[in-house]
N, C-alpha and C positions, 0 to 999 in steps of 0.2 A: 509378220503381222498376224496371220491366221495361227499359228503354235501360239500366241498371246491369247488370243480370244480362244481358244480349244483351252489352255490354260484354266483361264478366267471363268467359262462354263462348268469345266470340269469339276472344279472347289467349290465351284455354289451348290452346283447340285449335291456335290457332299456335303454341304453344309446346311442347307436343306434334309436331305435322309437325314441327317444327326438331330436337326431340331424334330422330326417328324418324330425319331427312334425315344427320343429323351421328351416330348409330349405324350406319347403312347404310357409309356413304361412311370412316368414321375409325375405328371399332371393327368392320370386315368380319373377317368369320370366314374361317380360310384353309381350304381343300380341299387335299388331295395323291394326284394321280395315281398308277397303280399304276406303281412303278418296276420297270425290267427291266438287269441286271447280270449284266455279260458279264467273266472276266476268265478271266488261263491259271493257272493251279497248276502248280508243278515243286518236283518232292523227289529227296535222294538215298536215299530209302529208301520204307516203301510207308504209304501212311497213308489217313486219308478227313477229305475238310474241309466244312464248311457253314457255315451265318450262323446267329446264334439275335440276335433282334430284340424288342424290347419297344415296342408301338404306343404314341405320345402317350398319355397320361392314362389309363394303364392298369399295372397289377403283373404282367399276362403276360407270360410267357417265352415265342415261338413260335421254333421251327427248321424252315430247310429242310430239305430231305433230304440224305443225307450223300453226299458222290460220289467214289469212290479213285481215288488218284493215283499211280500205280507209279512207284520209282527211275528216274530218267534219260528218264521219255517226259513233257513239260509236256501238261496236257490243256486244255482249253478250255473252262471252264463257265459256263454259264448259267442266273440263278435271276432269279424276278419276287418281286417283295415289295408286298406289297400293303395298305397301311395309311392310309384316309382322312384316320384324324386327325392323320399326322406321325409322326416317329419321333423313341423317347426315348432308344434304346439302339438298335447296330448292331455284330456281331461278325464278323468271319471266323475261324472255329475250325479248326483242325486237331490230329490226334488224335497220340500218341506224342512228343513234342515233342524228349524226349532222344536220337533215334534218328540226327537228321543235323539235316540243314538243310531249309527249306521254305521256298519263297517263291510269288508273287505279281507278276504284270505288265500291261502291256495292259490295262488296265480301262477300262471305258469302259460309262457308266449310260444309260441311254432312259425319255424315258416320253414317248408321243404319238406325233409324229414327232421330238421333238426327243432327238438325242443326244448326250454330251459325252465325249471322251476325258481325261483324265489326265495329263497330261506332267509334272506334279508333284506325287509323290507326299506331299511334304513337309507339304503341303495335306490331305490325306486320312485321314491317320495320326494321331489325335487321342492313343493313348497305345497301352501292350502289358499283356500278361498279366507278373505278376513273376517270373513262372522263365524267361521267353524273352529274350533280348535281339537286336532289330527292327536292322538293319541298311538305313536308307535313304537313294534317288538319285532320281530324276526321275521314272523310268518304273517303278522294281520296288523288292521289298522283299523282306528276305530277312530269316529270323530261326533260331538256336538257341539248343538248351539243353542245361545238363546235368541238369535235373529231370524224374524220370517224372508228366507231367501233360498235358493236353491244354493247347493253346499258342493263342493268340487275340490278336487287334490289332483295337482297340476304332477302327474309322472314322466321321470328322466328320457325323454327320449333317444337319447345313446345308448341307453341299454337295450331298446328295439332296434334303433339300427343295425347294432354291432350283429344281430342275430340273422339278420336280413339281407342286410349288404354284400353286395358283389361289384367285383373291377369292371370297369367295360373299359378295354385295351384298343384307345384309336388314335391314328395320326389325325393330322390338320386338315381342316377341308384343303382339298383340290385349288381354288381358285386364291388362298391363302398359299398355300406350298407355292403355287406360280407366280404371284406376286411377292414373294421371300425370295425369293429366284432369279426376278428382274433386279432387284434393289440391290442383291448379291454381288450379282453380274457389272451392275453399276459403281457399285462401291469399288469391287477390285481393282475397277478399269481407271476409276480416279485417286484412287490410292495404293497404288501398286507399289510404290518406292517405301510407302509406310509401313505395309504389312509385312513386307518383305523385310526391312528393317529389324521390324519388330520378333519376326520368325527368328533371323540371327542373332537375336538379345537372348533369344529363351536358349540358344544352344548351350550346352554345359561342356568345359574342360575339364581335366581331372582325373584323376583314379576313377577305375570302374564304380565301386563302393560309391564313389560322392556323386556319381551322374546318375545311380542308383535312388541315392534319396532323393537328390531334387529331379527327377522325373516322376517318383510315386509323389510327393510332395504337388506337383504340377498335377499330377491328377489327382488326388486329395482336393484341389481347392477348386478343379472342374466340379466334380461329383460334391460339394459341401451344401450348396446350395440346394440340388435336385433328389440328393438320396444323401443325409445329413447320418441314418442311423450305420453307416459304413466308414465314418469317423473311429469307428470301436479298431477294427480289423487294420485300418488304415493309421490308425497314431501305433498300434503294437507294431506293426511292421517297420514303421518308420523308426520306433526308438531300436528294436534290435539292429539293423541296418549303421543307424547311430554309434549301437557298442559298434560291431563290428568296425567301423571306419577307426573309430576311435583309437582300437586297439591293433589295428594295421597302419594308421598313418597319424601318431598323437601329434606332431609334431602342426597338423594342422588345427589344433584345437585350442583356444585358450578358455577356460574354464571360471578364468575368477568372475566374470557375470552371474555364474550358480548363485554366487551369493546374495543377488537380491532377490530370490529367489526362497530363499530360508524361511523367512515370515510365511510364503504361500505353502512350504512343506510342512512346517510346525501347525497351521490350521489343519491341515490334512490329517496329521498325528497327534493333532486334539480333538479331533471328529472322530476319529479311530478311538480312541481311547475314551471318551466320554460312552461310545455304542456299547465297550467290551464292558466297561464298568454300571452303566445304566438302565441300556436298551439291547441288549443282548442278540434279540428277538431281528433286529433291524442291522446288527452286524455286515450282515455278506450284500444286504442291496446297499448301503449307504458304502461303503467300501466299494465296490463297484461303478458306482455314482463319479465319487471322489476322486479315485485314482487319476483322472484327468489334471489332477493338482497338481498329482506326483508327475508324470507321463512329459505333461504338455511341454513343459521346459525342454527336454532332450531332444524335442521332436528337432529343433532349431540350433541347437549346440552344435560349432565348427563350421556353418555355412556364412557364406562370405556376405557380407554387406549389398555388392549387385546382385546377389542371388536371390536374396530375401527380397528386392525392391522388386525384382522380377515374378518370384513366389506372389507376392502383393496384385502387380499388375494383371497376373492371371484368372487370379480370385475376381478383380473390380470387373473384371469384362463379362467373367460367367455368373458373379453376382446380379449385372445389367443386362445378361441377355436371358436370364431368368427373370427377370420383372417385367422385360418385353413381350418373353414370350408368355408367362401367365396372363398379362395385360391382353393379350391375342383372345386366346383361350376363353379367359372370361367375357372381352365382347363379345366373339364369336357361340358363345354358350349363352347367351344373354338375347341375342338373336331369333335363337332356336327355342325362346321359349312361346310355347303354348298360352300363357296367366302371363295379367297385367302385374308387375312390381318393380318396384322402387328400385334402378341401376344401382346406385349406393350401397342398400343392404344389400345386395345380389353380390355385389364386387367384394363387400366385406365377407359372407360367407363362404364366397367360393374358395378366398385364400384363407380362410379358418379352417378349410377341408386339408389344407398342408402345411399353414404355419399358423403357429400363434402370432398375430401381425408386428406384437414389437419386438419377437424374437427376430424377425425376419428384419425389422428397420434397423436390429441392431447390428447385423453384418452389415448391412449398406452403411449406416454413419461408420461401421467400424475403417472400411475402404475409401470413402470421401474423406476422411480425417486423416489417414496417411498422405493422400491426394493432394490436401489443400495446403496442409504444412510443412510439404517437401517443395514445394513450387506455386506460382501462382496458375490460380486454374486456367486453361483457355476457354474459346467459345464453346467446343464442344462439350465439355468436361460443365462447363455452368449449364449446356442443355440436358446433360444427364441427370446433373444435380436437382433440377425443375422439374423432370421426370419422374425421379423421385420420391421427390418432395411429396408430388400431384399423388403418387400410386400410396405414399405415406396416411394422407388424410384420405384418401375413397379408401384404405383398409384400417382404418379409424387409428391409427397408430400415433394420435394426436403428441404426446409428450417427446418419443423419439422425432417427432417431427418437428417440437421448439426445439430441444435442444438441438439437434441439429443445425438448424436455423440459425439460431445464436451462437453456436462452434466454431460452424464455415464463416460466419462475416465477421466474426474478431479475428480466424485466421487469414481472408483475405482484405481486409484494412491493414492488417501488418505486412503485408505484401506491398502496400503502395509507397511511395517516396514519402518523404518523413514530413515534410510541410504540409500534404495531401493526408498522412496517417494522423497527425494532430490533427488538422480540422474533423476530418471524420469520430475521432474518439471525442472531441469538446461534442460535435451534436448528436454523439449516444450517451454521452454521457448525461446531458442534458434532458433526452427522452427519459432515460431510464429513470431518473430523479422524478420526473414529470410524471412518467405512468403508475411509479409506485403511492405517488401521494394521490394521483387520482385511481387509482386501485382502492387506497385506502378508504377513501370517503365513498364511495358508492358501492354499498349492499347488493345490487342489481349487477352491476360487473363483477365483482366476486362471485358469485350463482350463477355468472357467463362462462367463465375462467373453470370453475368447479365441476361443471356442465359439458364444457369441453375436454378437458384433460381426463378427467375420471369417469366418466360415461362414456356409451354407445347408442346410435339408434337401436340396436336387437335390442339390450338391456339398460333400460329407462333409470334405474334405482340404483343408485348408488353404492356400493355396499361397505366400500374401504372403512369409511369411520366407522360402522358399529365394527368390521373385524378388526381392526384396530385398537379401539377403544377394550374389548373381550382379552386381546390378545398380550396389552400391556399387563391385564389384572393377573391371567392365569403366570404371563411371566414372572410378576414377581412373586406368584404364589411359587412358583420352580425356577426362582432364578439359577442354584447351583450347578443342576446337570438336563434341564429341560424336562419335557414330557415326552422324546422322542418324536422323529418329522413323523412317524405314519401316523402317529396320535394326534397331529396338527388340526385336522380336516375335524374328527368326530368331538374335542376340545371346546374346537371354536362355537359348532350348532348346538351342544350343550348348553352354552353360555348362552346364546344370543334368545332374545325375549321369545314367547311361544307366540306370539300374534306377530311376530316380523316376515317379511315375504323370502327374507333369505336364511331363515332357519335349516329348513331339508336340503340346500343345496351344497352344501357340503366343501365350502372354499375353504382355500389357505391365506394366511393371511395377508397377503397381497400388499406384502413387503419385507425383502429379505434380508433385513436387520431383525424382525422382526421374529420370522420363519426360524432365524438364524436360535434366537433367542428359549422359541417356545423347543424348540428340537433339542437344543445341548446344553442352552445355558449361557449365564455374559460371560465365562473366559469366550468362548468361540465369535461372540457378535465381537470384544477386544483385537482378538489376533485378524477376523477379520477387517476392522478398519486400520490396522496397523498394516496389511497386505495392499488395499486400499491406498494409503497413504505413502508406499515405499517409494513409487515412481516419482513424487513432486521429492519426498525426502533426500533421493539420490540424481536431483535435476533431470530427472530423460524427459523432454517434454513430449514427445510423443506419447510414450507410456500414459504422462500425467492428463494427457488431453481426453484418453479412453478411460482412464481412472475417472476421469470427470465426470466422463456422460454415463458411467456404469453406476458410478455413486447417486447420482439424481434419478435415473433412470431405476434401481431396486429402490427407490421411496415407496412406489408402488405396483410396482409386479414382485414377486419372491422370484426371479429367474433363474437359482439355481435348485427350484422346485422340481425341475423338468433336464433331459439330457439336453436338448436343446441348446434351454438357459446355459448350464454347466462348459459345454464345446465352445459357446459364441466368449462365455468371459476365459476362460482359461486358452485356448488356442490365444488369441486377440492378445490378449493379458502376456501372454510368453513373446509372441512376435514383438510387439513392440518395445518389450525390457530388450531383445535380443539386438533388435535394431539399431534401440539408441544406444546401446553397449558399444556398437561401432562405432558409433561418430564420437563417443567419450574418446576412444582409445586412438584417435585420428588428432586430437588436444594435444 
């Protein structure tokens, strides 16, 4: 009885340091240095300018002090800004706006010893006030107006961060570590038969080689979630690992699944080959990017059907005990603050500081979606799903969070007895008829709907339709081989009107039919919905479930903008063609 409980302690508290060790090191809270900005002012008339700044996770408004600037003499000013937590807002203000012109040059920010100068300002200029219209080139900016209003040019604050910022490396408070501890302790002691179980499931047989891969593989999908940029190191290893197995034990490999897999190489080597012929320039990162096309398939090739379900079950756990524990983190950091603000945007920002939030939903629906359609869920398994759900909308991840929504409950209605799965489909069937005609007639719920899914509290404006609407034109001005992706960003604020609030901001176009389109051109947006489409083509419905929600899901994010994006669809993308490859071959 006591070598139980001596057991039972022992693991928690390891499991505890581990979450302490992996909060330190992958959820590190950032500090920012007090920044000091130096820039000139010049006007043709006489005015006074300052900054007014609103610190991270705070509703203050703070202003320098104001400093005039007489017609025709540029001055020189210098202010220190000083905000631990980050900045959420940053203005440069100048007063009279309709009097002449005002500008702005030479900039250049410090903090430490480190300082950075400016040569493009195109960078810095995140948008303007609406009665000025900003005039910018490289090193300066100049703006007027004809409206009597004080005049402002709202600047990027990541690029003071990034200047600024430092790790502060800490575990969990104390009385967190000790409450993780008791629940530890508790859990093992009522589910001892479970874990243990489950320990036995992960053990691998085999040749050395193949206990090789799926052990890096099992740490792969620990580490995917907490440190995502070690994907690079961890998919090469795993495919040479791959040859090697391959070429010591073929006999365990069958191969002909490679071939649904064609469509996703052919995109890869018409990405390639669009860059050699078009974009030159953009070669060796897009190639770099990509090669995950190529890669991701092999990583999976010759592992066994349990193995992979287990690969799965590893991932779902440390994908959950990473939203637990950032869930920790951000209350406990929510706590500690100093200024009154809104939980919400605080939850939203915290996990902006690690994920993009529907990158992050889209590993979680990728693991519920394996979950629900391999069996019907249990109680626990729907408490994690609500978990979810909850950490989904407080990180504004509204769209990953219908579709989900709508995935999981057509896959558990199909789980229930057939007399029980009719009635349930006749009264969604019914809804759905119902909601779209009252969708259709009311104005007011469309701009709920629109409001929802495509905004955020941080960012009120909507921006999709005008990049959108920019990004069809310039398409089919280059539909053949595109403008190349790094030309995407400076394309779109080109196009977009000079009095719009998201000109200087510099987005892409926030959808990756789209992205696909202005970067290479409609062969590549073709090949990839024909990649897209392969899974329903060749029945795997697993496959086709994740093709689903990646298909609705790039309407609006471009997610293979970002490595991110690229790892979540292509990893995803290969497991479950590899998956349901088994169960074809088991027919």
């Amino acid at each position: 009885m006591g070598s139980k409980w001596s057991r039972s302690i022992g693991y928690s508290l390891l499991a505890v340091l581990l979450l302490n060790v992996f909060h330190a090191f992958f959820l590190y809270q950032k500090e920012y240095k007090p920044i000091t900005v130096q820039y000139t002012a010049s006007s043709n008339f006489e005015t006074f300018t300052w900054f007014v700044y609103t610190p991270k996770h705070s509703e203050d408004q703070l202003r320098t002090k104001s400093v005039q600037v007489l017609p025709g003499i540029p001055k020189t000013i210098t202010t220190e800004i000083d905000t631990p937590n980050g900045l959420q807002f940053l203005g440069c203000y100048y007063s009279w706006s309709d009097r002449g012109t005002f500008g702005i040059s030479d900039i250049q920010i410090s903090a430490g010893d480190t300082t950075w100068y400016f040569d493009d300002l195109n960078k810095l200029i995140a948008y303007s006030s609406e009665n000025i219209t900003p005039t910018i080139n490289n090193e300066s900016v100049s703006a007027t107006s004809t409206r009597d209003a004080n005049g402002w040019l709202m600047l990027d604050v990541l690029e003071f961060e990034k200047l600024g910022r430092t790790k502060k490396f800490t575990p969990l408070h104390w009385a967190i570590s000790l409450g993780l501890l008791l629940v530890f302790i508790l859990f093992g002691k009522i589910y001892t038969e479970k874990i243990r179980t489950f320990v036995i499931e992960l053990k691998i047989e085999g040749p050395f080689i193949y206990k090789a891969r799926m052990y890096l593989l099992y740490l792969w999908m620990v580490l995917l979630p907490f440190w995502l940029i070690i994907s690079h190191v961890l998919m090469a290893v795993s495919v040479a690992l791959a040859i090697v197995h391959f070429v010591t034990k073929r006999s365990d490999f069958n191969l002909k699944p490679l071939r649904k897999f064609i469509p996703l190489f052919v995109l890869f080597f018409a990405i390639t080959l669009v860059n050699l012929v078009a974009h030159s320039t953009r070669f060796g990162t897009d190639f770099g990017d990509y090669i995950y096309f190529i890669l991701a398939p092999f990583v999976f090739v010759g592992i066994t059907k349990n193995e992979l379900s287990a690969c799965m079950e590893v991932f779902k756990i440390t994908v959950f005990s990473y939203l637990i524990l950032l869930s920790i983190a951000i209350v406990s950091r929510y706590f500690q603050l100093t200024t009154t603000y809104n939980f919400g945007d605080f939850f939203f920002e915290t996990v902006e500081q690690y994920w993009h939030s529907s990158y992050l939903a889209g590993f979680v629906i990728a693991a519920l979606l394996f979950q629900y359609a391999r069996k019907r869920p249990t109680w626990g398994m729907f408490a994690f799903t609500v978990f979810a759900f909850v950490f989904m909308y407080l990180s504004q991840a509204r769209l990953p969070l219908l579709m989900g929504l709508v995935l999981l409950s057509v896959l558990t209605v199909l789980k229930f007895p057939k007399k029980i799965r009719t009635y349930y489909i006749s009264i969604g069937a019914v809804l759905l008829v119902g909601g779209i005609i009252w969708v259709s007639q009311s104005q007011a719920l469309q701009e709920n709907i629109k409001n929802t899914l495509f905004t955020n509290e941080d960012q009120k404006l909507d921006a999709r339709p005008a990049l959108w609407q920019q990004a069809i034109a310039i398409g089919k001005e280059n539909w053949a081989t595109g403008i190349g992706l790094h030309n995407i960003r400076t394309a779109l604020a080109n196009r977009i009107d000079v009095d719009s609030q998201i000109k200087y901001r510099r987005y892409n176009a926030h959808n990756q039919y789209l992205e696909f389109l202005l970067g290479y051109g409609v062969l590549v947006v073709v090949l990839f919905l024909i990649v897209l489409g392969t899974p329903l083509a060749v029945r795997y419905p697993k496959a086709t479930l994740f093709a689903l929600y990646m298909c609705v899901a790039m309407l609006v994010e471009s997610y293979l903008s970002r490595q991110s994006g690229v790892v979540l669809f292509s990893v995803w993308y290969s497991f479950f063609i590899w998956y349901d490859s088994k169960n074809s071959e088991h027919k």
